[in-house]
N, C-alpha and C positions, 0 to 999 in steps of 0.2 A: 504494500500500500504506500502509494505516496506519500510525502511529508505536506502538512497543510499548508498552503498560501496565506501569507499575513490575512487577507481580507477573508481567508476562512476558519480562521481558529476561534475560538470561545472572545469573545466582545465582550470588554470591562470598561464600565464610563471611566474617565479621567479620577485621580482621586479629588475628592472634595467636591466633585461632580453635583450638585443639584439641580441640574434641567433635566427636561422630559425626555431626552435618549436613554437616560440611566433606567428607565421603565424597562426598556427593551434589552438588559444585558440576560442571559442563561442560566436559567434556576437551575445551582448545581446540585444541594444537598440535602435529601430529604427528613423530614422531622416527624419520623413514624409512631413514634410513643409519645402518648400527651406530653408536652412541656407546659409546665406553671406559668404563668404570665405576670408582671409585675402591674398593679393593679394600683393608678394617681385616680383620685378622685373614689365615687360610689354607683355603681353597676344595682339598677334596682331590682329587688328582690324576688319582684314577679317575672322577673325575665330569664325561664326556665329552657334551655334547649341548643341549637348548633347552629352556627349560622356556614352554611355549606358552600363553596367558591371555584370555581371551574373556570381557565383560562390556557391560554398556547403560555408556557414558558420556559420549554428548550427551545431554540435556534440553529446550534448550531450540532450537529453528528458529524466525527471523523473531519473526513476535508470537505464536507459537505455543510452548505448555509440555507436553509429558510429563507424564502422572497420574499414574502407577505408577512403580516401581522396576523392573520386569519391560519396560519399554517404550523405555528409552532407547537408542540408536542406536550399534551397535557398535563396538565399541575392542578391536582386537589386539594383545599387546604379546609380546615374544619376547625372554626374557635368554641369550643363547646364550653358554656356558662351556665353554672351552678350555684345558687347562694351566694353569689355578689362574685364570686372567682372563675376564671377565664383558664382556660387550657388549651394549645395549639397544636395540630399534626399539620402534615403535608406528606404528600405523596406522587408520585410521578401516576399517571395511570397505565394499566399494566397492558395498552392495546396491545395487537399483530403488531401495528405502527412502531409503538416503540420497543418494541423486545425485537422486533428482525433490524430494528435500525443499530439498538445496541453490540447483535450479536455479527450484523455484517464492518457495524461501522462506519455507514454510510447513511444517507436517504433512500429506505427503501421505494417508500408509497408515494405517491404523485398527489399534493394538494391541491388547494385554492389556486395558489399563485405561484406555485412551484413544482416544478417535475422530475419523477424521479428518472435517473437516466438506466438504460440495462447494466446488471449485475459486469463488470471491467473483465471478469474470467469468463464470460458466454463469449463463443467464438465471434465470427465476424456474420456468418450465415444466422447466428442464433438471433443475435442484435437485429439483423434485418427483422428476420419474422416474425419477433416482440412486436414490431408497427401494427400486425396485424391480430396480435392478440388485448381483447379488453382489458382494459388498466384493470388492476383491481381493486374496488373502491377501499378507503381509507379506513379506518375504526378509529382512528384520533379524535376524539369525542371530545372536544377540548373548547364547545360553547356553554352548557347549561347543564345542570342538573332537572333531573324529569321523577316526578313520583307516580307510580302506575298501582294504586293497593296498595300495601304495606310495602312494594320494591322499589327501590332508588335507581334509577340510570345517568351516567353521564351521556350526554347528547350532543349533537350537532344536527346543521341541515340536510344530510344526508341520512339514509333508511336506517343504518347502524350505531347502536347503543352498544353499552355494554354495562352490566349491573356491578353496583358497588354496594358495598358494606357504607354506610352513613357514620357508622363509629369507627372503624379501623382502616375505611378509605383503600381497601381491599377490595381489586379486581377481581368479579367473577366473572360469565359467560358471556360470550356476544351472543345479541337477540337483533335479529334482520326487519324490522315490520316489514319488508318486501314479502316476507314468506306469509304475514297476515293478509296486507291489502298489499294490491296490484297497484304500488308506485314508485315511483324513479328520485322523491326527493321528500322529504318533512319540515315541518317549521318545529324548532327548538325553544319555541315560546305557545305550548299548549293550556288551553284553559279548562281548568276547574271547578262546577258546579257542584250547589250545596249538597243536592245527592252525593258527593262520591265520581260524578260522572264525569269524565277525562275528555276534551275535544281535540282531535287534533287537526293537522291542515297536512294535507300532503299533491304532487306532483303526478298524475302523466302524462310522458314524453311519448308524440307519436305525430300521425302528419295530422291528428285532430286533437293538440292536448290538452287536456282538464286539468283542473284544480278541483279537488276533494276533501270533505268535511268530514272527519273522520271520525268516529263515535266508538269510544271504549266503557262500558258499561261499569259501574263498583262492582268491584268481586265480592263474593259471598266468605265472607270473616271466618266462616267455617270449611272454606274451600281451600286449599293449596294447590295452588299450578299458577301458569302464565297467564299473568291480570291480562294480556292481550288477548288472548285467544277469541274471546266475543267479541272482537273489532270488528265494524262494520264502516259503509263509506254511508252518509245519510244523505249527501248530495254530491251532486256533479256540475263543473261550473265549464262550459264549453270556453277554451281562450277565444279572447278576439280578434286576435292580431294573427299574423304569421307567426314569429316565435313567442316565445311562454313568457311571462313575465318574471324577474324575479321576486323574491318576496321572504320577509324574515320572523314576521307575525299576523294576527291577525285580532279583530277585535270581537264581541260575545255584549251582548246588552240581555235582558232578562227574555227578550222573543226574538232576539236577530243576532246572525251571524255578519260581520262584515268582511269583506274581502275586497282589495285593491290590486287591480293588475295597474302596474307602475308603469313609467315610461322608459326603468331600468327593464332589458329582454336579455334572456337567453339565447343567441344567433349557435342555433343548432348544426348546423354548417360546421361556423368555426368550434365548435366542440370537437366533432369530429375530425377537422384538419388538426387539434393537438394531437388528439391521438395518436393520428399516422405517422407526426413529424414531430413528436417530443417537443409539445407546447404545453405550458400552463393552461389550465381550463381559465383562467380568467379574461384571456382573450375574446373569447368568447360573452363578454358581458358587453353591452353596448345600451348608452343610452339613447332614445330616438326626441328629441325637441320636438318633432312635430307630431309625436304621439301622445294625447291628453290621457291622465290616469283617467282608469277607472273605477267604479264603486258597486259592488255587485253585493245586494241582502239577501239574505236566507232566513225561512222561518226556523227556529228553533226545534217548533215542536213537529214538524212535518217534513223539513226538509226542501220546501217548495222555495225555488228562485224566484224572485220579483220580476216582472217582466219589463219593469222600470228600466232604463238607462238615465246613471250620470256619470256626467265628465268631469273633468276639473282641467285644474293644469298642469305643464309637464312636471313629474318633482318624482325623486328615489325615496326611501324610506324604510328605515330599520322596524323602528320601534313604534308599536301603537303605547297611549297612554294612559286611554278610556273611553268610553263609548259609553252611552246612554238614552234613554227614549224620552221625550218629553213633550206634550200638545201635539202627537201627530209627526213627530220629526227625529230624526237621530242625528247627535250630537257628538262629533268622530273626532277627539285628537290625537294628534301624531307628532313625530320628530320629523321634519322632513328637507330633504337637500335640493333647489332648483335646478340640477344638472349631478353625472355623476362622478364628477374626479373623486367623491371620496376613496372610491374602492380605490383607483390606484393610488391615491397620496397616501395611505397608509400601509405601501409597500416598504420594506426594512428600512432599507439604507436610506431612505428621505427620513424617517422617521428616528432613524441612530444620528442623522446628521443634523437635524433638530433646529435649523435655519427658519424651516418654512413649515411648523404642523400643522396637520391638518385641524378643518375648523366646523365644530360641529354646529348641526343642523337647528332650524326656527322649530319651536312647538307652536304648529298651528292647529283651528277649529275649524273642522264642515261641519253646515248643517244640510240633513238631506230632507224632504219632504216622504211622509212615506203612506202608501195605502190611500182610507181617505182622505186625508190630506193635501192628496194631489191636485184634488178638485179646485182648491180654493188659489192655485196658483193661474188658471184657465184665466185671458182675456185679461193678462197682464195685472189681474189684481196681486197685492202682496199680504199675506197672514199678516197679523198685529206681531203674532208672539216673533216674526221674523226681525222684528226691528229693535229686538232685543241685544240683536247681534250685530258685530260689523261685517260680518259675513255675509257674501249676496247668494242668492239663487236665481236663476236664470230659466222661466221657462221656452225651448224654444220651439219652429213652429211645429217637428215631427214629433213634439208631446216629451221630449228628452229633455234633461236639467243639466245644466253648468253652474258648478258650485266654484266658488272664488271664498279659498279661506281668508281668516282674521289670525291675526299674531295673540298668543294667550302665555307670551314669556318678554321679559324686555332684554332675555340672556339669549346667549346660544347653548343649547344641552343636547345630551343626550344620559340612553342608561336612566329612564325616567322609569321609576317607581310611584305607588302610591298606596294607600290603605285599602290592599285587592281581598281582604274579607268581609268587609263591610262593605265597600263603596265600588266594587268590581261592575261594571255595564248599569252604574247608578248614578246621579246628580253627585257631583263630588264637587271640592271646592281646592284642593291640594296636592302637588305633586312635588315628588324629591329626585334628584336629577344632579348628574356632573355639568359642571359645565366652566365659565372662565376661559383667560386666555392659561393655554397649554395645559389645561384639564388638572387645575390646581385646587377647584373648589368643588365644596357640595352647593348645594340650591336648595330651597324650600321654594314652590313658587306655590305664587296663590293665582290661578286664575279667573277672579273675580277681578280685584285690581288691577291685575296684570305686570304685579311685583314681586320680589323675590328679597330673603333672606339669606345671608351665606354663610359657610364656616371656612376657612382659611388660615394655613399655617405656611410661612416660606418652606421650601425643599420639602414638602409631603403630598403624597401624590394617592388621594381616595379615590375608589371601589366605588362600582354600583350601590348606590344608599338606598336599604332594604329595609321598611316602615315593619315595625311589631305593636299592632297594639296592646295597650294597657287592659287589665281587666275591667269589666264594666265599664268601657270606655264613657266618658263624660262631651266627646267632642269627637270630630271626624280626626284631627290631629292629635288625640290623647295617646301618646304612646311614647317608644323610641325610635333610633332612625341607628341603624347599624352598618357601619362599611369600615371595611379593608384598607388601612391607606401603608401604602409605602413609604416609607421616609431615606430619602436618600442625603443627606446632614452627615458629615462623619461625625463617625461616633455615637449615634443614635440609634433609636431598636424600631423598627415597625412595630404598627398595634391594630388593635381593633378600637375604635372608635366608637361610642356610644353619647347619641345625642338629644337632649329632650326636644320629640318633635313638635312640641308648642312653638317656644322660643327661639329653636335651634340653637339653642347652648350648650356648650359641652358638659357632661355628665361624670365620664370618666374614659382614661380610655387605657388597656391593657397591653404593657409592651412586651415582645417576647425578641427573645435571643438565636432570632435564628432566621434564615433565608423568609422573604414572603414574596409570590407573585404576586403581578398585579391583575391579571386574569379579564371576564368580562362578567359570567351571570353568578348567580347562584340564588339561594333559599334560605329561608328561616326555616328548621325542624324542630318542634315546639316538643318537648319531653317531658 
C-alpha cells in the first residue's frame, strides 16, 4: 500500500484553532464505557433518559479522503442523564462501510459525494467489468436515529439501517426496508403518531417514479419480531416532472400528509453515467430554476391524494418545521435555500478551508387553501383568515394555486426542532434551530414576532437543539432544550448543554474528557 499524500492523511485544525474547519477534523477515539461528566451549574431533576446523536465523523481511511460532509463514517454518541449526573459513550458504528474500510484500509463503499474506486489488486480486466457491476449501496447510517417499537436504528436516506443497542451503542443487524416495500430510497426524518404508529416517506425509481407514504403499524408489546414487517405503502404520489425530486423530510398535521417535490431532481441519466465511469452520485443532483416546487396533500386516514395543484417557487429544502390545519388551510414551515449550491458548498475541502461557509437557509411559511376552502378563493375573492398572513395565495385560471411564502425567522437556520409531542402538525408558536454566522449559535425563534433569542459562547460549536418537555408542562416552551456543542478553545472539554427553554439561559452544562463529534440528528430517549 502506498504511503499517504499530505492532502490525505488524518486532518488536524491548526493548534488553538477555533473556526468552523476544526468541526470537520476525524473522530479518532472511541469512549465505549460511560465516562462521568463534570457537571457546572444544575441539570433538573425530571430530566430522566439519553439524548442519542448520529453524524459522519471519520474522513479520512488509509490514503483515502471523504468528498462530502454527507459521506463520512458514522459516530454514535449517547449523554445519558440520571438524577442531575450526565454520563458519555461514543462509538464508531459497526457498518459493512466501516469494518471493510478498516480491514482493506481504504474506501471501500461509494457515497454521496464520493466514490469508491476498484479494490488496487483486481486485475486490469476485473477493474473494467466492476463498471458494469451495481455499486453496492452503502450501510453508513451516519444521519439519524429511527425508533420502530421498542428497536432503535441508525438511519440514513437510503433503504438500509442497521439496529443498535441505545445503551451500549452496539451494532446489531442490517435491516433492508427494500425487502418490506418496493423502494429505491427513505426519508431519515419519519413521523410518529400518538398511537404508536410510524410514517415513513420513501422512493421509486423507474420511467414512472413515485413517492410513497409508508405506514408501519405499533407492534403488539406482546409480540417479538421485526416492528417492520406490517409495513405497508398507504399512498402513491405519481412524480411530475421527468426526474424525481429530491427530498429529506416530510410534514404530518392531524389529517394530512404533506409532500414537496422541490426544484432540487435527481437526473437519473447522470446516476447512471457514475456508475459506468466512477462518478460520485452527486453529480447527479441538479437544481432546475425554472421548475416551481410543489405541494402535494394526502389524507391521513384514507390515503387519498388531493387533486388540488400548488406551486410555489423555485427553493431546495432539508428540513420541515411544522405543519398545521387551521380555518380551512394548512400552515407549512420549512428551512429553505432559493437555489442549490448548498449540497456542493458543503463539500470537505471548502468547508476545512473555512474562507467561505456555507450559509444556511430562510424559515419560511405556506399557507395552502384546502378542501372546502377552495371555494372561497373563486372570482378572485381573498378569505379574511388569509390576511393574517404575509403570505399570498394565488388562485389561477386552471383552478391551481401559487403560494409565495412569508419569512417567520429574522436569522438564517437550520437543524430546527420544536416541542414535536405536544405541538407536532398543531398551532405552535416556537422553534429551536442552529443558526448565526459559521453555525456558532442556538436560536429560540418565536414565530409570532418573528424574533429570536440566542445562546452563544466564542470557539463552541452546538448540535441540533433537541426540546424535552417539562412534566405537566405549564406552556408550549416549558421544558429544556438539549444539544451537543463542541468546543474547540485549547484546553477545554466539550459538553452537553442544557438550557431552560423559556429564557434560553443556560442551566448547566456537562463537560467530558474525551473526543465528541459534531454529527447532525438525533433523539431524546426518555427512561
Amino acid at each position: 500500500m502506498a504511503e499517504a499524500s499530505d492532502a490525505a492523511k488524518p486532518w488536524t485544525p491548526r493548534e488553538g484553532e477555533t473556526g468552523f474547519p476544526g468541526l470537520f477534523r476525524s473522530f479518532s477515539k472511541e469512549q465505549a464505557e460511560p465516562l462521568e461528566a463534570k457537571i457546572k451549574g444544575k441539570v433538573p431533576d425530571w430530566v430522566e433518559g439519553s439524548l442519542l446523536r448520529n453524524g459522519p465523523g471519520k474522513f479520512e481511511v488509509g490514503p483515502d479522503t471523504y468528498e462530502h460532509w454527507f459521506d463520512g463514517l458514522a459516530v454514535l454518541l449517547r449523554y445519558n442523564i440520571h438524577k442531575g449526573r450526565v454520563t458519555y459513550q461514543s462509538r464508531f458504528l459497526q457498518s459493512d462501510s466501516y469494518i471493510k474500510a478498516m480491514e482493506q484500509n481504504r474506501i471501500v463503499m461509494s457515497e454521496f459525494g464520493t466514490v469508491a474506486h476498484p479494490d488496487p489488486c483486481q486485475s486490469y480486466l476485473g477493474r473494467f467489468l466492476s463498471r458494469f457491476v451495481p455499486r453496492t449501496f452503502t450501510d453508513n447510517c451516519n444521519i439519524n436515529w429511527a425508533q420502530y417499537g421498542d428497536e432503535f436504528y441508525a438511519v440514513t436516506d437510503g433503504t438500509l439501517m442497521r439496529k443498535v443497542d441505545p445503551n451500549s451503542l452496539e451494532t446489531y443487524e442490517k435491516v433492508d426496508v427494500a425487502d418490506r416495500i418496493a423502494v429505491h430510497s427513505t426519508s431519515s426524518h419519519p413521523h410518529t403518531a400518538k398511537d404508536g404508529t410510524v410514517y415513513g416517506l420513501g422512493s421509486r425509481f423507474s420511467y414512472q417514479s413515485t413517492y410513497n407514504i409508508i405506514k408501519i403499524p405499533p407492534q403488539d408489546p406482546d409480540v417479538k419480531g421485526d416492528p417492520l414487517c406490517n409495513a405497508t405503502v398507504l399512498c402513491s404520489i405519481p412524480a411530475s416532472g421527468t426526474y424525481p425530486t429530491f427530498y429529506h423530510s416530510f410534514a404530518m398535521t392531524d389529517n394530512y400528509f404533506i409532500f414537496v417535490e422541490q426544484s432540487a431532481v435527481i437526473n437519473l441519466l447522470k446516476v447512471l453515467y457514475a456508475q459506468l465511469f466512477f462518478k460520485s452520485y452527486i453529480i447527479g443532483m441538479e437544481f432546475h430554476n425554472e421548475r416551481p416546487a410543489r405541494f402535494h396533500v394526502v389524507k391521513r386516514d384514507t390515503g387519498e391524494l388531493l387533486p388540488q395543484v400548488y406551486t410555489s417557487i423555485p427553493f431546495l429544502s432539508f428540513h420541515h418545521i411544522n405543519a398545521y390545519e387551521e380555518a380551512g388551510h394548512l400552515v407549512i414551515d420549512m428551512c429553505i435555500y432559493e437555489d442549490g449550491t448548498i449540497l456542493s458548498d458543503i463539500n470537505l475541502r471548502d468547508l476545512r478551508n473555512g474562507d467561505k461557509p456555507a450559509q444556511f437557509g430562510k424559515a419560511k411559511r405556506f399557507v395552502l387553501p384546502v378542501e372546502e376552502t377552495i371555494e372561497e378563493y373563486r372570482d378572485g375573492r381573498t378569505p379574511a383568515y388569509l390576511q393574517r398572513f404575509e403570505a399570498d395565495v394565488t388562485m389561477n385560471e386552471d383552478g391551481s394555486f401559487h403560494c409565495i411564502p412569508e419569512v417567520i425567522s429574522d436569522r438564517n437556520v437550520e437543524f430546527p426542532r420544536m416541542n414535536y409531542e405536544l405541538y407536532n402538525g398543531k398551532p405552535y408558536r416556537y422553534f429551536y434551530a442552529n443558526g448565526g454566522e459559521l453555525n456558532q449559535k442556538l436560536l429560540k425563534v418565536d414565530t409570532k414576532s418573528v424574533t429570536s433569542r440566542e445562546w452563544y459562547e466564542d470557539g463552541c460549536f452546538p448540535s441540533e437543539p433537541i426540546f424535552v418537555s417539562a412534566p405537566d408542562p405549564k406552556s408550549e416552551d416549558d421544558g429544556v432544550v438539549l444539544s451537543s456543542v463542541v468546543d474547540l478553545r485549547q484546553g477545554k472539554f466539550s459538553y452537553l448543554l442544557v438550557l431552560d427553554a423559556r429564557d434560553f439561559t443556560e442551566m448547566a452544562r456537562a463537560e467530558v474528557d474525551a473526543e465528541v463529534s459534531f454529527g447532525y440528528h438525533g433523539m431524546f430517549h426518555p427512561e
